[in-house]
C-alpha positions as CSV (number, residue, x, y, z in Angstrom):
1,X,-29.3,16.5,-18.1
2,X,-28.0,15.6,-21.7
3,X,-24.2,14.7,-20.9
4,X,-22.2,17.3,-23.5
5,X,-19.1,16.6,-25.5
6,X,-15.7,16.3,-23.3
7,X,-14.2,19.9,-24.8
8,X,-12.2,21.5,-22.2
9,X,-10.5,19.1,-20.1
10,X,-8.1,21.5,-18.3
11,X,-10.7,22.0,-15.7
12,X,-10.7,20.2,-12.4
13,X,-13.0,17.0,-12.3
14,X,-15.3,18.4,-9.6
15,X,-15.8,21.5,-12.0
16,X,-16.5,18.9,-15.5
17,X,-19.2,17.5,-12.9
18,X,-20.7,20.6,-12.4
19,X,-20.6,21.5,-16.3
20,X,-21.3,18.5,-17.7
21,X,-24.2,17.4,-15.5
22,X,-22.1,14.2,-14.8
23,X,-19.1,12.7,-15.6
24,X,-18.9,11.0,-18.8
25,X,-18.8,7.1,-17.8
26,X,-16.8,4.8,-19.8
27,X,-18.7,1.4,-20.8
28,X,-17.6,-1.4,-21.9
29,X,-17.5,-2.7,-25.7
30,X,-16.2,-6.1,-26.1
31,X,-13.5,-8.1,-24.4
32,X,-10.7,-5.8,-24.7
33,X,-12.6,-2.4,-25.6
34,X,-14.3,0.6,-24.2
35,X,-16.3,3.6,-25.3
36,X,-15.6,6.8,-23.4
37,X,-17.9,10.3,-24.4
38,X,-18.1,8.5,-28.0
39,X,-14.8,7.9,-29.1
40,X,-13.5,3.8,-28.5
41,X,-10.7,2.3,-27.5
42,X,-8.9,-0.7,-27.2
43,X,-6.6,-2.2,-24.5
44,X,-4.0,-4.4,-25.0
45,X,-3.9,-7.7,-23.2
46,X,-0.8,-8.0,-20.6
47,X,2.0,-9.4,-22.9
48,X,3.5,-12.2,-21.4
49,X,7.3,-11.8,-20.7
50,X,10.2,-14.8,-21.7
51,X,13.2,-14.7,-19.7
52,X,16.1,-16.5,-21.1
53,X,19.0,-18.3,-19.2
54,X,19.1,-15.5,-16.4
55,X,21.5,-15.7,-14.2
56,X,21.6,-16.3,-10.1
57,X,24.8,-16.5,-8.6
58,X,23.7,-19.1,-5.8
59,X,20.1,-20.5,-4.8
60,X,18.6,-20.5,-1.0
61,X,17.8,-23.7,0.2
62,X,14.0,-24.2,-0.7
63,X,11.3,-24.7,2.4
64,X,7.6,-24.5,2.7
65,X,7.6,-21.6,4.8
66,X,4.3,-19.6,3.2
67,X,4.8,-18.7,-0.4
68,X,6.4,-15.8,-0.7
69,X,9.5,-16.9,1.1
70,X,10.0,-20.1,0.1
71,X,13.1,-19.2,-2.0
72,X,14.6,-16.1,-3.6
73,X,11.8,-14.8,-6.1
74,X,12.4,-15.0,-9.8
75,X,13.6,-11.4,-11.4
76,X,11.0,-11.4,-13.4
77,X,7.9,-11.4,-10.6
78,X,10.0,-9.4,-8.1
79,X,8.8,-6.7,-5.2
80,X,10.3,-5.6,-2.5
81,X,11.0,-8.7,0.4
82,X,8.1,-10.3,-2.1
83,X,6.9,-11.2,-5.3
84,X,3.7,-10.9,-7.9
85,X,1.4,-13.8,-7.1
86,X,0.2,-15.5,-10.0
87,X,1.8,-14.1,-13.0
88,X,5.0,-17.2,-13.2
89,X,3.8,-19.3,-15.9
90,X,4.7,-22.6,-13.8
91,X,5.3,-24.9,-16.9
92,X,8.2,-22.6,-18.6
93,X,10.4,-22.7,-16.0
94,X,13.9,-24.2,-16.8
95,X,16.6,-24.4,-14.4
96,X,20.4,-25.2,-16.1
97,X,23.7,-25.6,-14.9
98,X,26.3,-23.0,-16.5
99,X,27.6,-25.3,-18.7
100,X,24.1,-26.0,-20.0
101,X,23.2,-29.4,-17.8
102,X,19.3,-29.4,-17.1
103,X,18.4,-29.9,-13.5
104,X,15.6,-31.4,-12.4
105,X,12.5,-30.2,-10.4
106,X,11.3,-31.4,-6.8
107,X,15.3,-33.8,-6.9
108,X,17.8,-30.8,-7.6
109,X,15.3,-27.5,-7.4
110,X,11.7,-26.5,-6.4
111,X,9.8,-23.5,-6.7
112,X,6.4,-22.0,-5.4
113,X,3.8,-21.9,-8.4
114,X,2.1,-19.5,-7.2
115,X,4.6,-16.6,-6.0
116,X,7.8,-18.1,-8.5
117,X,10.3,-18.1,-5.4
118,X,12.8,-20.5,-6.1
119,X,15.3,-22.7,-4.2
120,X,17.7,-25.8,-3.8
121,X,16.7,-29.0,-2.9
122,X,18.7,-30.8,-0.3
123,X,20.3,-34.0,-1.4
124,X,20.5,-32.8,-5.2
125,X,22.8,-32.0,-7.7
126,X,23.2,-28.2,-6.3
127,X,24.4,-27.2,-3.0
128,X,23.1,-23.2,-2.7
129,X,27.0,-22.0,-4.2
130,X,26.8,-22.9,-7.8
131,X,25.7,-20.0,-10.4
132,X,22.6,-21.1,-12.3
133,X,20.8,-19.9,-15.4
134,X,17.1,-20.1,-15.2
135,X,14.5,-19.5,-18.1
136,X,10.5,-19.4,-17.5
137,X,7.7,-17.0,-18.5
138,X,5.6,-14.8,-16.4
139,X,3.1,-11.9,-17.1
140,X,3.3,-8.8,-14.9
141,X,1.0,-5.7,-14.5
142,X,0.4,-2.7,-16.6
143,X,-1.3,0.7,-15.7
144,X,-2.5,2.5,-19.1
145,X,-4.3,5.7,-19.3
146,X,-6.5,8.0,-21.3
147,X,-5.7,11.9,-22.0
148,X,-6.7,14.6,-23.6
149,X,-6.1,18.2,-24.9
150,X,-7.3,21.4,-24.5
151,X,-9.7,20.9,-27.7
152,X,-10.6,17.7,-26.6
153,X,-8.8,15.5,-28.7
154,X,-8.3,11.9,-26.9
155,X,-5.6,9.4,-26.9
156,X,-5.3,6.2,-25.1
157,X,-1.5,5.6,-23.9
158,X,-0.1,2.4,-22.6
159,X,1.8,2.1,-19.5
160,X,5.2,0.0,-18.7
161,X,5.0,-3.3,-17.4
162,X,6.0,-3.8,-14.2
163,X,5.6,-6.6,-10.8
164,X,5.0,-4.2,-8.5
165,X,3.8,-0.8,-8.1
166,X,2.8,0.1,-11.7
167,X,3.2,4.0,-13.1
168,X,0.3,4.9,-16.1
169,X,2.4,6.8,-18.7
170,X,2.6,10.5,-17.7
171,X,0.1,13.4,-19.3
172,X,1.8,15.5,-22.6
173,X,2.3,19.3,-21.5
174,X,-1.6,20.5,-22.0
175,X,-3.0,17.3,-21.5
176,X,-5.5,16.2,-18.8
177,X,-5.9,12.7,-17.6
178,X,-9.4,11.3,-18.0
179,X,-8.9,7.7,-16.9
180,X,-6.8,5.0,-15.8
181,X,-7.0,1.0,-16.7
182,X,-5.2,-1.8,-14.8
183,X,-4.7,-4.7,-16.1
184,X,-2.9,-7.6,-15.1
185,X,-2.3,-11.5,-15.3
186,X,-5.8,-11.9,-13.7
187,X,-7.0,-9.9,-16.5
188,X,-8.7,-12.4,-19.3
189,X,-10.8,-9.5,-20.5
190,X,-11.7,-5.9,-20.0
191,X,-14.2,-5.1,-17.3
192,X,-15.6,-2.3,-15.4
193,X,-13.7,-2.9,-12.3
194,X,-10.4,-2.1,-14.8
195,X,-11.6,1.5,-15.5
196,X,-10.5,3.9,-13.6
197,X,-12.3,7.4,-14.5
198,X,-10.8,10.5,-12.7
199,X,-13.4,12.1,-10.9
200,X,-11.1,14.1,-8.9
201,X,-7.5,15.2,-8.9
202,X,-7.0,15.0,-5.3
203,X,-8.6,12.7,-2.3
204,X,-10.5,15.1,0.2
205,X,-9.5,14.7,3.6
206,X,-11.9,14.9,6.3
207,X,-10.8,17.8,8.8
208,X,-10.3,15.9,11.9
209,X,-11.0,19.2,14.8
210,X,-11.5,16.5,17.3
211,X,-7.8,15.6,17.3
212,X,-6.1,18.5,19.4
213,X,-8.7,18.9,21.5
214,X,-7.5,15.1,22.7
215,X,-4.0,15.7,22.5
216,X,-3.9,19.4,24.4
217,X,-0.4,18.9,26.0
218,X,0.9,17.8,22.4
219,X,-0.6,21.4,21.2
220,X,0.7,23.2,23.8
221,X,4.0,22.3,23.5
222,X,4.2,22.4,19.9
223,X,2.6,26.0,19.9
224,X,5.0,26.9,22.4
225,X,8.3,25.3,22.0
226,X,8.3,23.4,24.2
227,X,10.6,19.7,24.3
228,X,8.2,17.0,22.8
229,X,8.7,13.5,22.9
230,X,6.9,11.8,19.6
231,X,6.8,8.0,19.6
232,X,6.0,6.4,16.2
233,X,5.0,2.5,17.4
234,X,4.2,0.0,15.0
235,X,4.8,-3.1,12.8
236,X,7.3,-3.2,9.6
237,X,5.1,-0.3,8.4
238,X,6.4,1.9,10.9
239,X,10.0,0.2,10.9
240,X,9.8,0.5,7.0
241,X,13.1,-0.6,5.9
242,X,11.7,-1.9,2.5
243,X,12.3,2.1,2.1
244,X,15.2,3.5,0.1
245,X,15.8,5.8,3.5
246,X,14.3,7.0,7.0
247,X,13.0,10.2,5.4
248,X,10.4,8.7,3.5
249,X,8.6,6.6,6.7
250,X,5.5,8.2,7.8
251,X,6.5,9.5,10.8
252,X,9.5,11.4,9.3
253,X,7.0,12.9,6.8
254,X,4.5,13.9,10.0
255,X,7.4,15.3,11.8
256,X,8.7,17.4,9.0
257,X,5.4,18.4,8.3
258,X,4.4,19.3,11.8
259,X,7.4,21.4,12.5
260,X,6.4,23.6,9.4
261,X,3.0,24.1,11.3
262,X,4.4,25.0,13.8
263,X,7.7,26.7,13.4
264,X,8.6,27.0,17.1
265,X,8.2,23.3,17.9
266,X,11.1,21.2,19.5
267,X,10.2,17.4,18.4
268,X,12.2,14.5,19.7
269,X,10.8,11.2,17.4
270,X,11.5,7.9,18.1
271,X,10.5,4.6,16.2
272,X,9.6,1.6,18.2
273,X,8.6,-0.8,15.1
274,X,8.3,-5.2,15.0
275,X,8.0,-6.5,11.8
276,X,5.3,-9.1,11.1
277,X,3.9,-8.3,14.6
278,X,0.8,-7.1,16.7
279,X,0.4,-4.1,19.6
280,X,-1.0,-7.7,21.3
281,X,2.7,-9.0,20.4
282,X,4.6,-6.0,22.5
283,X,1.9,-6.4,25.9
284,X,2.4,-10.4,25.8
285,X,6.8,-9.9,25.6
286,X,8.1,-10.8,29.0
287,X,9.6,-8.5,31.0
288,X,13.0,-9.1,30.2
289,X,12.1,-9.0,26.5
290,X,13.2,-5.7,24.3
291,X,9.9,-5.5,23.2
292,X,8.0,-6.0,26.7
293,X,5.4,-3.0,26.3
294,X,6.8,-1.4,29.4
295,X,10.2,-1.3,28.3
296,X,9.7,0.0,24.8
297,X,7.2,2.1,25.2
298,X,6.2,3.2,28.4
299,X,9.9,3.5,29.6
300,X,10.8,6.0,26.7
301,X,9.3,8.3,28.2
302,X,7.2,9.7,25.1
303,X,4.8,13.0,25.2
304,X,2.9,11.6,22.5
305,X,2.2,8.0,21.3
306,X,0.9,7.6,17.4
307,X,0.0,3.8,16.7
308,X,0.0,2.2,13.2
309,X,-0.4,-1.8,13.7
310,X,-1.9,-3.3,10.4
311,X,-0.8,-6.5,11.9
312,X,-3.8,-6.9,14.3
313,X,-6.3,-6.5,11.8
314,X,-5.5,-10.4,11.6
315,X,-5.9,-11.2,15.1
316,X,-9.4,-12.9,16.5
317,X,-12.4,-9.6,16.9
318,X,-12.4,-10.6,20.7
319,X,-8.8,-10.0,21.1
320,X,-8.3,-6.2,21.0
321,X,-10.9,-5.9,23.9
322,X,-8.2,-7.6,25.8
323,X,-5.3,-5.3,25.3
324,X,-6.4,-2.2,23.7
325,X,-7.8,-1.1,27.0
326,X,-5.1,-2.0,28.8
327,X,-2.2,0.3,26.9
328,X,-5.1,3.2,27.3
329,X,-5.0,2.4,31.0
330,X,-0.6,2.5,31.3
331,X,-1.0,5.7,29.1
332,X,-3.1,8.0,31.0
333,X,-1.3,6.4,34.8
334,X,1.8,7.7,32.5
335,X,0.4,11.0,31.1
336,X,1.6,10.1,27.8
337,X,-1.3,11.1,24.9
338,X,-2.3,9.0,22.0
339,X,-3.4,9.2,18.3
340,X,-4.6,6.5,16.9
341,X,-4.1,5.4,13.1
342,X,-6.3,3.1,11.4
343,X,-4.9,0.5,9.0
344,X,-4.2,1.2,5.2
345,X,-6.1,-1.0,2.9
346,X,-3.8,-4.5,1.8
347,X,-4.4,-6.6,-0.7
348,X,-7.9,-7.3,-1.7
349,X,-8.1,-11.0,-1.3
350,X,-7.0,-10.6,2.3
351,X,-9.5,-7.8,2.9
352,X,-12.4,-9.8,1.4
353,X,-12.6,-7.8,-1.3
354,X,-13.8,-8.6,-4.9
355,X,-11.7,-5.3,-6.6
356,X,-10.1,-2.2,-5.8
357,X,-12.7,0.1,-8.0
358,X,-16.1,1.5,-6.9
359,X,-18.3,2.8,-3.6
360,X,-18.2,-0.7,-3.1
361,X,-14.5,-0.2,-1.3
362,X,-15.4,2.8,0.6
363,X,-16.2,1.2,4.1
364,X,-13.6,-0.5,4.9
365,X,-15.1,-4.3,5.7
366,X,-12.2,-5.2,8.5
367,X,-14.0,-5.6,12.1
368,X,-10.4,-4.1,13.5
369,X,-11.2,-0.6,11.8
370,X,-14.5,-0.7,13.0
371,X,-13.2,-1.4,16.9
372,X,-10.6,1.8,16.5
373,X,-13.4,4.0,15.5
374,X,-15.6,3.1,18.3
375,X,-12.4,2.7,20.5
376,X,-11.4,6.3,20.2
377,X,-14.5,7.8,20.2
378,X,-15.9,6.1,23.6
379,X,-12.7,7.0,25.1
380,X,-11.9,10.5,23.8
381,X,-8.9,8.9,22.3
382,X,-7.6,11.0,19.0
383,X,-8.2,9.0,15.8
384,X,-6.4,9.9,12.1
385,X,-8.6,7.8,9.9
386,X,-6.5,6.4,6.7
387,X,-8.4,3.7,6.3
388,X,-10.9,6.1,4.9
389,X,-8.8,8.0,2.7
390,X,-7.6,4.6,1.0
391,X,-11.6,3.3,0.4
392,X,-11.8,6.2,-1.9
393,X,-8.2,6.6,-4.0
394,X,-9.8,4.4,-6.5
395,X,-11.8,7.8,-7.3
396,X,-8.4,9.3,-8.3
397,X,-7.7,6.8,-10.4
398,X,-6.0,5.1,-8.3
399,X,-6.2,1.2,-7.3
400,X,-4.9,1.4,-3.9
401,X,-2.8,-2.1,-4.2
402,X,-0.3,0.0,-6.8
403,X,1.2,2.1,-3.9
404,X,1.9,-1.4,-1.8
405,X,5.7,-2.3,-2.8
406,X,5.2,-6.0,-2.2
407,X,1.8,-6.1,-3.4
408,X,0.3,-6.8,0.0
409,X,0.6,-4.3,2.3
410,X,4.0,-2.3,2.5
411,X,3.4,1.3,1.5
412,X,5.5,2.8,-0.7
413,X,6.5,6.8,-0.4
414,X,3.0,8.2,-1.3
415,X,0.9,5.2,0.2
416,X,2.7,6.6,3.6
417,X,1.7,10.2,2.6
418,X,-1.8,9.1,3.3
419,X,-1.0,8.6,7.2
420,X,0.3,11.9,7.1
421,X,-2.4,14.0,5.4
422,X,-5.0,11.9,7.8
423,X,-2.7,13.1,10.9
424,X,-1.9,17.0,9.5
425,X,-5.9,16.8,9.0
426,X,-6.3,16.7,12.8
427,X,-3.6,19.8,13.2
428,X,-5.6,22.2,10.8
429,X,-3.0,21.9,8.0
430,X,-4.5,23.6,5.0
């Protein structure tokens, strides 16, 4: 079918499909412009940002400790507890006394090329008390997007820069957003994996009715009121600190969302969270350890156990047939239930991912996904897939790496809402 001029734009993406034949697919021009439904346009390249004689009150003492911790991060190519990899432009960097004496890289200061976190050097001229003024140049990210109007008219808006989590520009009052583009320092020219059409306004969530019937004693209790004992366990996803507050964690989002399912329920949560750790991490603590898996989780006594460990998507394929069988085995002696989450999509590079646009992304290429979904299903174990709703946000516009806060794999507010819609999709939640 003939694809028809983009007039009405107010209706939902599924419905343009279903009018148009198919959505209208934007194609690439030249190096830095596309043609969408007939009309051009051209992206700007990622300006590159100059930062002059900004101030830090002290420097950290500089180690080789993995990149993004090797010092305090330059302003500039800031997240949160991280930094924008790539975008310091190495050479620029300047590091001065505040009375204007240049210091010296490698003998008074050093800093990580590649992530721009910054430090002392031992044995220099600077100590980690003095106030410095630093100058470099860096290029961060940029989200821009396409709208149009209820007649059709389209307009191509730039979005603010930004080293982490990037907004597009927001749509006008009767506009409808038609696509997104990312660009950032990796960004010599425009390609197709930049273009991010809208082809729908919300990610579909696949009802999960195998959930309660493998949780009954969770259902029963929530249904009727009954005291129930929720423990969240997980890495620094679950303990989330990087968070402005508690409320925004997934597990406060489930809760509050459960208990307006079902309005009689008497929930008790509890976090049990390691940063930078594995489940494996927890059953290998001692017993006199905190963290010993017995102690922190079995001893808490919880109802209901819901797992989010991102952590051992790292760990060796042979390992989780070690322990994951064993923390089934210590909950059923202990009659506690389990739901099971599977990991949120991280940065690309460290999924073995070429980009964060297409079908390509759907199925998610970690082996540790793949084990959970087997896992649960050959052991009746409940399973709230958010790994799958992640493979397909980039048909929302959306590449998934935006919604991590330190560009790697810390969710912010809405990348946790995705753990909650794939667990409320198990409870029937319309």
């Amino acid at each position: 079918m003939k694809v028809k001029k983009l007039s009405v734009v107010l209706l939902s993406m599924t419905l343009l499909s279903e009018v148009f034949g198919a959505f209208p697919e934007p194609k690439i021009i030249d190096a830095w412009s596309f043609d969408f439904n007939g009309q051009q346009f051209k992206v700007s390249p990622v300006a590159m940002v100059k930062v002059t004689g900004e101030q830090y009150d002290k420097l950290p003492l500089f180690g080789r400790k993995g990149g993004w911790n090797d010092g305090v991060a330059l302003k500039g190519v800031a997240a949160v507890g991280c930094s924008l990899a790539d975008a310091l432009k190495p050479e620029t960097v300047v590091v001065k006394t505040v009375d204007g004496q240049i210091l010296t890289r490698k003998t008074d200061y050093d800093f990580n090329d590649k992530w721009g976190t910054i430090g002392f050097v031992a044995g220099g001229k600077l100590t980690g008390k003095e106030k410095v003024l630093i100058s470099y140049e860096y290029t961060p990210m940029r989200m821009d997007a396409v709208f149009a109007d209820s007649a059709g008219k389209m307009v191509l808006r730039e979005g603010a820069p930004a080293s982490y989590c990037p907004k597009p520009p927001d749509a006008q009052a009767g506009e409808k957003r038609l696509i997104n583009i990312y660009v950032d320092n990796k960004t010599n020219f425009l390609q197709r994996e930049n273009l991010f059409p809208i082809y729908r306004d919300k990610y579909q969530v696949e009802p999960a009715s195998h959930m309660t019937l493998r949780i009954p004693n969770t259902v029963e209790k929530l249904k009727n009121g009954k005291p129930l004992r929720i423990l969240a366990w997980g890495d620094s996803v679950t303990d989330a600190s990087y968070l402005k507050n508690n409320s925004l964690r997934w597990q406060e989002q489930f809760v509050a969302r459960l208990k307006k399912l079902y309005p009689k329920a008497e929930i008790k949560l509890f976090t049990n969270a390691w940063g930078g750790r594995s489940m494996r991490a927890f059953i290998n603590e001692p017993a006199g350890s905190v963290r010993n898996f017995n102690r922190s989780v079995i001893n808490a006594k919880p109802d209901l156990v819901i797992t989010e460990f991102v952590n051992d998507a790292a760990l060796p394929a042979g390992s989780w047939s070690e322990y994951m069988p064993k923390v089934l085995s210590a909950f059923r002696e202990n009659k506690i239930e389990w739901i099971i989450l599977t990991p949120h999509y991280v940065r690309p590079d460290w999924m073995g991912l070429a980009s964060q646009n297409g079908a390509g992304i759907e199925n998610d290429p970690r082996l540790f996904t793949k084990y959970l979904r087997t896992f649960s299903e050959e052991n009746n174990i409940a399973l709230a897939d958010a790994a799958k709703i992640y493979g397909t946000l980039w048909k929302q516009g959306i590449p998934y790496n935006t919604l991590m806060t330190n560009n790697i794999n810390h969710p912010n507010p809405e990348g946790m809402k995705i753990f909650v819609d794939a667990l409320m999709a198990g409870f029937g939640e319309e």
